[in-house]
N, CA, C and O atoms as a GROMACS GRO file, in nm:
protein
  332
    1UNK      N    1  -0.684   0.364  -2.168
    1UNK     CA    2  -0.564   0.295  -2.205
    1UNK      C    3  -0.583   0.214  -2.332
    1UNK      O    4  -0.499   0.200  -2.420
    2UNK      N    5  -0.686   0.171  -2.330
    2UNK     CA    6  -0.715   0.043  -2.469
    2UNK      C    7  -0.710   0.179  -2.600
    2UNK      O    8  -0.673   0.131  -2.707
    3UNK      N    9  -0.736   0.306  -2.606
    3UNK     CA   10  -0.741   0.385  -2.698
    3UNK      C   11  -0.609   0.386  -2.739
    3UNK      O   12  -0.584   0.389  -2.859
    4UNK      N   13  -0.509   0.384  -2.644
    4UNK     CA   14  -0.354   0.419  -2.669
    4UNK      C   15  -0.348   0.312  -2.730
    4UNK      O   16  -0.382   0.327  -2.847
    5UNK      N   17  -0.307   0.160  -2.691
    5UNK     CA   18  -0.304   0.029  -2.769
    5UNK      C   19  -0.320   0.020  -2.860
    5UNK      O   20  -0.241  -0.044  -2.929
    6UNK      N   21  -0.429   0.077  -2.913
    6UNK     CA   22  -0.522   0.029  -3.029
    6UNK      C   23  -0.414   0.202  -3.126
    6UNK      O   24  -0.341   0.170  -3.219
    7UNK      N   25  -0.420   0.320  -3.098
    7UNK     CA   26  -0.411   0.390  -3.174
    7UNK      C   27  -0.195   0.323  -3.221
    7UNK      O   28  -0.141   0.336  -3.331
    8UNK      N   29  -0.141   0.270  -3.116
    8UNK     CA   30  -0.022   0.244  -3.129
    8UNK      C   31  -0.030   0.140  -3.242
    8UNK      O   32   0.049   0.140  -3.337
    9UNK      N   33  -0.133   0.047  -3.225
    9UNK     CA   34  -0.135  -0.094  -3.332
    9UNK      C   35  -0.144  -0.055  -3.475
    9UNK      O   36  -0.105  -0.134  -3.562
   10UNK      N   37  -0.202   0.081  -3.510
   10UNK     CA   38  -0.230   0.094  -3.612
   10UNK      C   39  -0.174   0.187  -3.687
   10UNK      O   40  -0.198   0.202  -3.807
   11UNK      N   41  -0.083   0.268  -3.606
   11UNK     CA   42  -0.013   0.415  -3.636
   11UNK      C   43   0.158   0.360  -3.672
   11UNK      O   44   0.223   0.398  -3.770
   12UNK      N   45   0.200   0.274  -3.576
   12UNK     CA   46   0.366   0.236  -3.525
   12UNK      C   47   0.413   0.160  -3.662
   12UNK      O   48   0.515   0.195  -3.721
   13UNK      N   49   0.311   0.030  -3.716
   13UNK     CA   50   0.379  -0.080  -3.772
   13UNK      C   51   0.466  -0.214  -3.697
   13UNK      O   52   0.507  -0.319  -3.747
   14UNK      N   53   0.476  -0.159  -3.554
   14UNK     CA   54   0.605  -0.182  -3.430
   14UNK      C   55   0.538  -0.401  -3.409
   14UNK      O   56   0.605  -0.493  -3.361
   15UNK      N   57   0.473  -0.404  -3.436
   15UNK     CA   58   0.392  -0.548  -3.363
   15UNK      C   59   0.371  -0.561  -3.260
   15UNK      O   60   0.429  -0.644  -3.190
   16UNK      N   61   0.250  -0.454  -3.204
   16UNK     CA   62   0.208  -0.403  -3.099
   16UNK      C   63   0.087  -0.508  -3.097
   16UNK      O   64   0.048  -0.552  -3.205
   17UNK      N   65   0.031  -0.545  -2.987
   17UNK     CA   66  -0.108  -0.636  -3.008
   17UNK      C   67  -0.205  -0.534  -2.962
   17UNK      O   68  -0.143  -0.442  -2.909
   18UNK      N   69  -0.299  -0.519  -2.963
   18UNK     CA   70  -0.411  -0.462  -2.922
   18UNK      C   71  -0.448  -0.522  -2.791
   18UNK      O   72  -0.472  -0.638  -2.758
   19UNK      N   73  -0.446  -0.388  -2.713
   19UNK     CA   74  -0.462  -0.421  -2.570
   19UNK      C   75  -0.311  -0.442  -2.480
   19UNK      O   76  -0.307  -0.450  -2.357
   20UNK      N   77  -0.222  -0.448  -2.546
   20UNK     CA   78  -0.093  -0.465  -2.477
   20UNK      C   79   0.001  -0.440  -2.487
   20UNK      O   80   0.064  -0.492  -2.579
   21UNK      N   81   0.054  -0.363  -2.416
   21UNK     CA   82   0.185  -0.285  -2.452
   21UNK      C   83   0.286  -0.360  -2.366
   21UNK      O   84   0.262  -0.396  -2.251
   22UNK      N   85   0.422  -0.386  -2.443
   22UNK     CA   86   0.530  -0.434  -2.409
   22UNK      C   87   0.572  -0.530  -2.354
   22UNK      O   88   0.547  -0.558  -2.237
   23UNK      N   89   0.626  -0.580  -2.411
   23UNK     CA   90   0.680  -0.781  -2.404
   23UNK      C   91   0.630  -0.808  -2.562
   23UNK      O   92   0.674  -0.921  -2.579
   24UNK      N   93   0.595  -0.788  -2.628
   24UNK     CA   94   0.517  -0.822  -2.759
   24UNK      C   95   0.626  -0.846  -2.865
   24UNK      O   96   0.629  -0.933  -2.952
   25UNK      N   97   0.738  -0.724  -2.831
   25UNK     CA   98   0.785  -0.708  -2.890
   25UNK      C   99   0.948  -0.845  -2.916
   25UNK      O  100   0.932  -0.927  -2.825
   26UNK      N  101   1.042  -0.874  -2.976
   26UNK     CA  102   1.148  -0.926  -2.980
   26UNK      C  103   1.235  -0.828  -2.936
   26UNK      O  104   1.254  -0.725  -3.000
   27UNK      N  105   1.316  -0.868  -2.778
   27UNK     CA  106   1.402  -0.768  -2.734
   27UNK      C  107   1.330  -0.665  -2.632
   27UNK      O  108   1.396  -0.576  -2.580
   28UNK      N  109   1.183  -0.680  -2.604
   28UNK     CA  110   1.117  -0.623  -2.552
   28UNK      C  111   1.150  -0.618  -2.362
   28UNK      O  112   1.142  -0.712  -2.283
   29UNK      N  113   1.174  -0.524  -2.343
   29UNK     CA  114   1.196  -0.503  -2.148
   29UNK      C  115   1.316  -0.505  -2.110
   29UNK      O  116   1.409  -0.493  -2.190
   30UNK      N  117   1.333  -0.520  -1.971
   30UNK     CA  118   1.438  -0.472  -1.911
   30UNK      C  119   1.566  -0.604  -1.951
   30UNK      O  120   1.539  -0.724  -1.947
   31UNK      N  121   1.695  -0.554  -1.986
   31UNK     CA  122   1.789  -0.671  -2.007
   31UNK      C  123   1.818  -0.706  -1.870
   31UNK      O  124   1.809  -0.625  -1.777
   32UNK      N  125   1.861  -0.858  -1.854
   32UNK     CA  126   1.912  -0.950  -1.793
   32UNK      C  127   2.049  -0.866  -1.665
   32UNK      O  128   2.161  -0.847  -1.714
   33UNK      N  129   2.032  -0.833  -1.544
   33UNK     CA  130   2.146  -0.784  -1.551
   33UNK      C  131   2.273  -0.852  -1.491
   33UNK      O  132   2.386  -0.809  -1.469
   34UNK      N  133   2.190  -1.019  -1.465
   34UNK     CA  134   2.379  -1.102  -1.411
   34UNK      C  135   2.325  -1.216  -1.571
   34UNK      O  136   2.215  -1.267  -1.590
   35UNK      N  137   2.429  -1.223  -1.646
   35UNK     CA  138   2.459  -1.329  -1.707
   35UNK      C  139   2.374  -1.475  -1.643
   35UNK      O  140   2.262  -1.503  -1.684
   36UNK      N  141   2.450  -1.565  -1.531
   36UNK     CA  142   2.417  -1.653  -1.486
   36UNK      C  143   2.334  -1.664  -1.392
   36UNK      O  144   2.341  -1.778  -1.345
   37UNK      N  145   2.248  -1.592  -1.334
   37UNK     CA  146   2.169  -1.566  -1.233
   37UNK      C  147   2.125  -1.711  -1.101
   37UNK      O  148   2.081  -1.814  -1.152
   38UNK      N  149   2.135  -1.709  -0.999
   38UNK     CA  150   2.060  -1.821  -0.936
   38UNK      C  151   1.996  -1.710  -0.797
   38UNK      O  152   2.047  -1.615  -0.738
   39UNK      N  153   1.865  -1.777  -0.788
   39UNK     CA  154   1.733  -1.706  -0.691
   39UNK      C  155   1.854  -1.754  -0.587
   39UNK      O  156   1.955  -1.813  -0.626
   40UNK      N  157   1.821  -1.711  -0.416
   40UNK     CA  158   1.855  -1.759  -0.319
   40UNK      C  159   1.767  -1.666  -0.230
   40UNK      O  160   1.747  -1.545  -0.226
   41UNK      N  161   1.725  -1.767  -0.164
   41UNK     CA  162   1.597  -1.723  -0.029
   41UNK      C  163   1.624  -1.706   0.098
   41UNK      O  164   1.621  -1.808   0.166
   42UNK      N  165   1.656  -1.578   0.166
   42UNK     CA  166   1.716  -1.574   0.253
   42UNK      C  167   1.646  -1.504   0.385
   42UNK      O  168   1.625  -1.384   0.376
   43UNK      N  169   1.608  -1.569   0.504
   43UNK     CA  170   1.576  -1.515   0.572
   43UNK      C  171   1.651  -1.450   0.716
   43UNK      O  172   1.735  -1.489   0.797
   44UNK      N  173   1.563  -1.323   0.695
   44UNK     CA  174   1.626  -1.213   0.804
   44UNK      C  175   1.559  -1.146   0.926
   44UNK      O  176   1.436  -1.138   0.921
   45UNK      N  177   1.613  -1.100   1.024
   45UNK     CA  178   1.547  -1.016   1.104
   45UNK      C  179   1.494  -0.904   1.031
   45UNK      O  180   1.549  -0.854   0.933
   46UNK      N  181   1.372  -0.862   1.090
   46UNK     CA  182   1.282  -0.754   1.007
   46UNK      C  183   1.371  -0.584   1.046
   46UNK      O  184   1.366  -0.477   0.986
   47UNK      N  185   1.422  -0.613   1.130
   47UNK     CA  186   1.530  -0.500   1.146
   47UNK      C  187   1.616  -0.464   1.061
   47UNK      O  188   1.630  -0.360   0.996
   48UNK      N  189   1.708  -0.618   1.070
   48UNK     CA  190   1.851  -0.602   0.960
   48UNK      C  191   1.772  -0.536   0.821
   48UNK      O  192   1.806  -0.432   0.765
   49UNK      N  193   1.637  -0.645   0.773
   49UNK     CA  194   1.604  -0.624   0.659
   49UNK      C  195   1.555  -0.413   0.583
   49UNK      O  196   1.566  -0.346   0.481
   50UNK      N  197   1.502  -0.402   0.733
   50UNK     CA  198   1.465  -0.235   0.724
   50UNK      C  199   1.601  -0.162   0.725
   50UNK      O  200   1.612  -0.072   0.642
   51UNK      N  201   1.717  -0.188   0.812
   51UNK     CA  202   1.857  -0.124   0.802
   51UNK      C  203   1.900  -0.130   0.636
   51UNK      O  204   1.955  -0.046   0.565
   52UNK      N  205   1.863  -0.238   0.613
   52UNK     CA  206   1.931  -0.261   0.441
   52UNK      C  207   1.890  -0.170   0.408
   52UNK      O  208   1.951  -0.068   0.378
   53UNK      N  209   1.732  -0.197   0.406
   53UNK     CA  210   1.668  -0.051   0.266
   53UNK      C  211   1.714   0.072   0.320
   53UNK      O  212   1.772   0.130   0.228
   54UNK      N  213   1.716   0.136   0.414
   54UNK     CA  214   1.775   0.250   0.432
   54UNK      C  215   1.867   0.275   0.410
   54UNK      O  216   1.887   0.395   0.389
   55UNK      N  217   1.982   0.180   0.400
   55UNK     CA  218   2.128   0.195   0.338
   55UNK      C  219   2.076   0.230   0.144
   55UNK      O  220   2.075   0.334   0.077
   56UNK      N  221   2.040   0.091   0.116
   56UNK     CA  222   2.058   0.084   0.008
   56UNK      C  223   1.975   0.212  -0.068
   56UNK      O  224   2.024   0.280  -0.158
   57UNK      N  225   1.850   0.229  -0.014
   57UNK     CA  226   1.764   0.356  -0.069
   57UNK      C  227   1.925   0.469  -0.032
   57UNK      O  228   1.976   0.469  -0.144
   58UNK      N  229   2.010   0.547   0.050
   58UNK     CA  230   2.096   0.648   0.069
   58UNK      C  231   2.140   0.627  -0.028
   58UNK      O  232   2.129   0.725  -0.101
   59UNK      N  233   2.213   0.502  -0.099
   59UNK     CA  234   2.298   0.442  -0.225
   59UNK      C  235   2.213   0.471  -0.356
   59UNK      O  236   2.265   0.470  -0.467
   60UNK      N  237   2.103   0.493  -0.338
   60UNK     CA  238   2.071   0.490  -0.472
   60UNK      C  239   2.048   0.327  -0.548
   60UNK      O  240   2.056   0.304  -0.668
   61UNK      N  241   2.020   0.240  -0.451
   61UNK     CA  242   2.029   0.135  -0.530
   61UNK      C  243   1.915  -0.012  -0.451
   61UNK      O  244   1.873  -0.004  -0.336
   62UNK      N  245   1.892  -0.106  -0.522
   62UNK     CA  246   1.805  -0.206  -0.427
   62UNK      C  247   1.891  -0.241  -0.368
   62UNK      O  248   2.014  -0.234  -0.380
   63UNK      N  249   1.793  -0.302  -0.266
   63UNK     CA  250   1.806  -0.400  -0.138
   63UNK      C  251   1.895  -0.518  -0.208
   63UNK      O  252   1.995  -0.563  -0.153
   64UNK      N  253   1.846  -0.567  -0.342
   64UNK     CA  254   1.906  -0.690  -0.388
   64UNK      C  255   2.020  -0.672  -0.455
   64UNK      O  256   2.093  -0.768  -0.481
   65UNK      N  257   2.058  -0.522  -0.500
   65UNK     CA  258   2.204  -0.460  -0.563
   65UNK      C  259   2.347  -0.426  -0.450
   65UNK      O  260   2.467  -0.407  -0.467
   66UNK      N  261   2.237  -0.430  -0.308
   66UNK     CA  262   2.328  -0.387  -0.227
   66UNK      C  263   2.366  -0.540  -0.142
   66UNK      O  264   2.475  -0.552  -0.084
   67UNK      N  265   2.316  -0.596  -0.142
   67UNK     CA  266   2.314  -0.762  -0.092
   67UNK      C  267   2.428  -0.848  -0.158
   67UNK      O  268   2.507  -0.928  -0.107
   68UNK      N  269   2.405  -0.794  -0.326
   68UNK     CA  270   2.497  -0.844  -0.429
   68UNK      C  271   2.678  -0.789  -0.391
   68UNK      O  272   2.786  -0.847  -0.380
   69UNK      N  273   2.638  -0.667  -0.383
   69UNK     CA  274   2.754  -0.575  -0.354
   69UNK      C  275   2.826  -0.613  -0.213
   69UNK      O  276   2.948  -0.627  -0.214
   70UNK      N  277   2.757  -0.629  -0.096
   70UNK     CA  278   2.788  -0.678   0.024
   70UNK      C  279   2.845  -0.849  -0.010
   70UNK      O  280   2.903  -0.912   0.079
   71UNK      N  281   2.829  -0.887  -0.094
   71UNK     CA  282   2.808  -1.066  -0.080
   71UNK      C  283   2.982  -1.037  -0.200
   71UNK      O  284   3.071  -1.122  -0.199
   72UNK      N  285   2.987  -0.982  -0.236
   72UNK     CA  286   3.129  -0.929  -0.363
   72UNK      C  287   3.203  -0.873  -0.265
   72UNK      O  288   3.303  -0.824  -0.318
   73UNK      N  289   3.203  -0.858  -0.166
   73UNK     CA  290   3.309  -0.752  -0.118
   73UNK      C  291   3.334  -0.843  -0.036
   73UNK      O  292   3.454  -0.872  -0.043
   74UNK      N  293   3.284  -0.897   0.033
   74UNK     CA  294   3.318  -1.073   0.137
   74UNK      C  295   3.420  -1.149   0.050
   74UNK      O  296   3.539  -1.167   0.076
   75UNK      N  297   3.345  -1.193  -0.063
   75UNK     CA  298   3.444  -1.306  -0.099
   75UNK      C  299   3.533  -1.264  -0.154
   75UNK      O  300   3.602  -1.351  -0.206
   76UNK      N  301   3.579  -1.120  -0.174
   76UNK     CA  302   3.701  -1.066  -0.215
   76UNK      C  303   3.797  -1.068  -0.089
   76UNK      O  304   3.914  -1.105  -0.081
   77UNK      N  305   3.716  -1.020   0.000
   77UNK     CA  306   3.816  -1.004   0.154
   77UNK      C  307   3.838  -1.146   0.164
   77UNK      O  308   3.955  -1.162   0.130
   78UNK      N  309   3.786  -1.263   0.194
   78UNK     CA  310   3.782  -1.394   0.176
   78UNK      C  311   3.934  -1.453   0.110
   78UNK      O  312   4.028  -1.515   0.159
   79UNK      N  313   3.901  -1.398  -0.030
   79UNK     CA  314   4.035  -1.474  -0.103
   79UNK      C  315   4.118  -1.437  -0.068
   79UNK      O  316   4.204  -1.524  -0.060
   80UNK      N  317   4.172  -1.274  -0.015
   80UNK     CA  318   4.276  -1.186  -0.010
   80UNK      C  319   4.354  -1.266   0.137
   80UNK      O  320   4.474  -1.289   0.156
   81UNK      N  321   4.245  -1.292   0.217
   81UNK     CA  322   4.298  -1.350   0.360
   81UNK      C  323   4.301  -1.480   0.361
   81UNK      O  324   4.261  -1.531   0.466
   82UNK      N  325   4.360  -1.601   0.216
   82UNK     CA  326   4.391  -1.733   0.213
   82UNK      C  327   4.557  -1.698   0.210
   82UNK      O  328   4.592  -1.591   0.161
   83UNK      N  329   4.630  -1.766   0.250
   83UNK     CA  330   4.754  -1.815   0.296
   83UNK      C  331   4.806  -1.878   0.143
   83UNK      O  332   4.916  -1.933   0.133
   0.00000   0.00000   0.00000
């Protein structure tokens, strides 16, 4: 691997460091994908938690995309059923 590094540092021009590929760069990795983000720690039965991934793995999507998606579809039903 240090051969790749090193042949990238010197071949690219890119501002590659030697020894390390990616983050180096400005703009480097995966974008941000909520704007405002806040962590929340939630604990579950090891069941519910295994039912998720099996849903969410059928979906094509994480545990934490389908949580998001489940937690959006509540507070939509939520507002719809205020008076």
């Amino acid at each position: 691997m240090l051969a790749i590094s090193e042949s990238l540092s010197d071949d690219t021009g890119m501002g590659f460091r030697k020894g390390r590929l990616g983050g180096a760069r400005r703009g480097a990795g995966r974008p941000a994908v909520l704007a405002e983000r806040v962590s929340v720690t939630l604990h579950m039965e090891a069941a519910d938690r295994e039912r998720l991934g099996t849903i969410a793995t059928a979906r094509g999507v994480s545990v934490s995309d389908l949580i998001r998606q489940l937690i959006a579809a509540f507070l939509r039903r939520s507002h719809e059923e205020r008076p």
